[in-house]
C-alpha positions in Angstrom: 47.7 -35.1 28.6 45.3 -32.1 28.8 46.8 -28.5 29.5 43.8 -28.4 32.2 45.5 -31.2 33.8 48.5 -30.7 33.8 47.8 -27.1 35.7 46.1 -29.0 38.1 48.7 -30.9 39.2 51.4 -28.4 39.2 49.6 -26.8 41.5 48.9 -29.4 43.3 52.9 -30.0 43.5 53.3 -26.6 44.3 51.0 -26.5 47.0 52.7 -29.9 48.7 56.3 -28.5 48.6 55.0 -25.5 50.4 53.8 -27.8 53.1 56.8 -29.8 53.1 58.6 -26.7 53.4 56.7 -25.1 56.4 56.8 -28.5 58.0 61.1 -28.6 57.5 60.6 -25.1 59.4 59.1 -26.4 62.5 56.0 -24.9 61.7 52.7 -26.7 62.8 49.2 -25.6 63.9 49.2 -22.5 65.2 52.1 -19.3 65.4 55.3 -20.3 66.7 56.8 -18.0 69.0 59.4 -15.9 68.2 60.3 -15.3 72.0 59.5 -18.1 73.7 59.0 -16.0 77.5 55.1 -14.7 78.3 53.8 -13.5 80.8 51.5 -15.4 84.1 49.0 -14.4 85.9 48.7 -15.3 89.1 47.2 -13.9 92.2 49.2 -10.7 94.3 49.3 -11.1 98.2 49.5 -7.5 98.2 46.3 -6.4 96.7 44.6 -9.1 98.3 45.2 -8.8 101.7 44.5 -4.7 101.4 41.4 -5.4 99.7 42.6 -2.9 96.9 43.5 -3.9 93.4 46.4 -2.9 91.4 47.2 -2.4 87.9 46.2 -6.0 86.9 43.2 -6.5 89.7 44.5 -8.9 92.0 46.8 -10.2 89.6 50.4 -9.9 89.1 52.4 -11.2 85.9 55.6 -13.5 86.1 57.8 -14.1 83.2 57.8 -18.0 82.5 59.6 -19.2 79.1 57.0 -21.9 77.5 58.4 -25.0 75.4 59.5 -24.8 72.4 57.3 -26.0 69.4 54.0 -25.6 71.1 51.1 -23.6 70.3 51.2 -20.0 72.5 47.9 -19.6 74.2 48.1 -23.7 74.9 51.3 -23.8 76.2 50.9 -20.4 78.4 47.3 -21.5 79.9 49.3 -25.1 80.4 51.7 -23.2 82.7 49.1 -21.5 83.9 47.5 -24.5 85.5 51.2 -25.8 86.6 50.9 -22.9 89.0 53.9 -20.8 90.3 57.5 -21.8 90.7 59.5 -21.3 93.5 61.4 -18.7 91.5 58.1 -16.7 90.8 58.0 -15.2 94.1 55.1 -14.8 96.5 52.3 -15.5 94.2 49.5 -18.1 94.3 48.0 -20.4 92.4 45.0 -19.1 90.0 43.7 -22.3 88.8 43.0 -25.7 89.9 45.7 -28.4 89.1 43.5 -30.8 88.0 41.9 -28.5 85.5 42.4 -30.1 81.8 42.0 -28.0 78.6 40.0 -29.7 76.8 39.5 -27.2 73.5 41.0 -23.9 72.2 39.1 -22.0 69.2 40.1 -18.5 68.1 37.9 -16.6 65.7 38.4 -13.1 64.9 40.4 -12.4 67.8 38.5 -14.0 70.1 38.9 -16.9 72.1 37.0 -19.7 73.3 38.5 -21.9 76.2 36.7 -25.2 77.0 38.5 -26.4 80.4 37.8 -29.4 82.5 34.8 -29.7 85.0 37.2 -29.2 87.5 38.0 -25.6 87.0 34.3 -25.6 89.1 34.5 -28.3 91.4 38.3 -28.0 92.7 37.9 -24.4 92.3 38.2 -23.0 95.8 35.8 -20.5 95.4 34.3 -17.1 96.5 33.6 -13.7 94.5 37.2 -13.0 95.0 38.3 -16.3 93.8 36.2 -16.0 90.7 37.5 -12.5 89.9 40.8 -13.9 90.4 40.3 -17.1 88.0 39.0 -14.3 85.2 41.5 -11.9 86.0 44.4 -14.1 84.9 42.9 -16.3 82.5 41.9 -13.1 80.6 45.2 -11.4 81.1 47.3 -14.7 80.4 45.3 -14.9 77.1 44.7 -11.4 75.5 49.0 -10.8 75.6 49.2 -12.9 72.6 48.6 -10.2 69.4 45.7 -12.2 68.1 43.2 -12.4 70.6 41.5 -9.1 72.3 38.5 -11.5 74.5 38.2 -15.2 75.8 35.4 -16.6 76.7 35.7 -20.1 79.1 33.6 -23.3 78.9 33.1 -26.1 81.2 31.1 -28.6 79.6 30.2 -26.8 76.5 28.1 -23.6 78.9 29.6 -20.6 80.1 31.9 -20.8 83.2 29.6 -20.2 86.5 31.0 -20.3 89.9 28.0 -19.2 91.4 29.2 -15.8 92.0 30.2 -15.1 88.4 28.8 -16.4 85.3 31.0 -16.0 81.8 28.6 -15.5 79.1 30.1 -13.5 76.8 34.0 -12.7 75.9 36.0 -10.1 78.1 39.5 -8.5 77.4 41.4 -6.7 79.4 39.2 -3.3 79.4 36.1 -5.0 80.3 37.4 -6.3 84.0 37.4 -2.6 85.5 40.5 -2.4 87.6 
């Protein structure tokens, strides 16, 4: 046998224990968490009945501890959508329950959410309800270290609720609390 060949598949064993050893690790597609609790955000009574917004707009976070195994941004948006617990306290829901996630892409710290046509039409509505929706979607999102913006898609265009439309990424500083 060649010496060429034989490199070849060295590394080629090399490169499949590695994967057999990140896979004995629990370690699939995306970070695993090392603390499994993030932070919701749903909307605040408080701010919303004054009319004035508070640290987080008219948005409050709740501690919620996501499966184990799963992929952070998912499995946080997928609570998300389950909508407070009893144990959350007086918060409300942010986004429809019937909303599916249909893709998650992150590039360079940014990313791009393709939900369900239902995060339009079972939306409830209103500027304030859009500014909610954005509010926690972007502050549920931008907690984990490697994404700063999101951008969300229904149908492969920019979110629109009529009031609001999402064409390019926000983070956190570009919702002017």
């Amino acid at each position: 046998m060649k010496r060429g060949h034989i490199l070849i598949k060295l590394v080629c064993l090399a490169a499949s224990l590695g994967l057999v050893a990140l896979l004995a690790a629990g370690c699939t597609r995306g970070e695993a968490l090392q603390d499994p609790t993030v932070k919701l955000f749903f909307a605040d009574p408080e701010p919303i009945n004054s009319g004035k917004p508070g640290p987080y707009g008219f948005v409050t976070p709740v501690n919620r501890v996501l499966p184990g195994g799963s992929e952070p941004l998912r499995a946080a948006l997928e609570e998300l959508i389950r909508g407070p617990l009893p144990q959350d306290g007086d918060v409300y829901r942010t986004v429809p329950p019937t909303v599916k996630i249909v893709n998650i892409e992150i590039h360079k710290k940014t990313a791009v959410i393709e939900l369900s046509p239902e995060a339009l039409t079972d939306s409830p509505g209103g500027t304030l309800g859009g500014a909610i929706f954005i509010q926690s979607m972007v502050h549920t999102a931008v907690q984990f270290p490697e994404i700063d913006k999101i951008q969300v898609l229904v149908n492969g265009d920019p979110w629109c609720d009529g009031h609001y439309i999402w064409e390019e990424p926000l983070g956190a500083g570009d919702l002017g609390q």
